[in-house]
N, C-alpha and C positions, 0 to 999 in steps of 0.2 A: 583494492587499488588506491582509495584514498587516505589508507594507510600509507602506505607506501611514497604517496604524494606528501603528506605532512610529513615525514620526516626528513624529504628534502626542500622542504621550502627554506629553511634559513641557507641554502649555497645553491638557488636558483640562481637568482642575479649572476653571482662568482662565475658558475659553470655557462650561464649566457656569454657572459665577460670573454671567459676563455673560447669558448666555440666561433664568436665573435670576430676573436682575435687571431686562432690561426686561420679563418677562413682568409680574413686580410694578408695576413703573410702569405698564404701560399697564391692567395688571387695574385700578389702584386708577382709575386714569384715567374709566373705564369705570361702575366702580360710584358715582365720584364726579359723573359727570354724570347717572347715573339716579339718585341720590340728591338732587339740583339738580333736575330735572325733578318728581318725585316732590313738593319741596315748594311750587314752582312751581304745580302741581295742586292740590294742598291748599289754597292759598291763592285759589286761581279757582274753587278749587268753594265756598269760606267767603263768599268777598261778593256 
């Protein structure tokens, strides 16, 4: 195993980076359609 581990230590950080990164895109993804939803609602429950 700790083979295996040094031979990705020079694109840990990168692969943090990336895992990092779409978790942000899709979180934002995520609270941007229940926040669309949400006023979508508001608006059907108004008229």
């Amino acid at each position: 195993m700790d083979r295996m581990a040094e031979k990705w230590r020079p694109h840990r950080g990168v692969a943090a980076r990336l895992l990092w990164r779409y978790y942000a895109v899709t979180a934002k993804r995520v609270t941007t359609d229940i926040a669309a939803e949400t006023k979508i609602g508001e608006k059907e429950a108004a008229a």
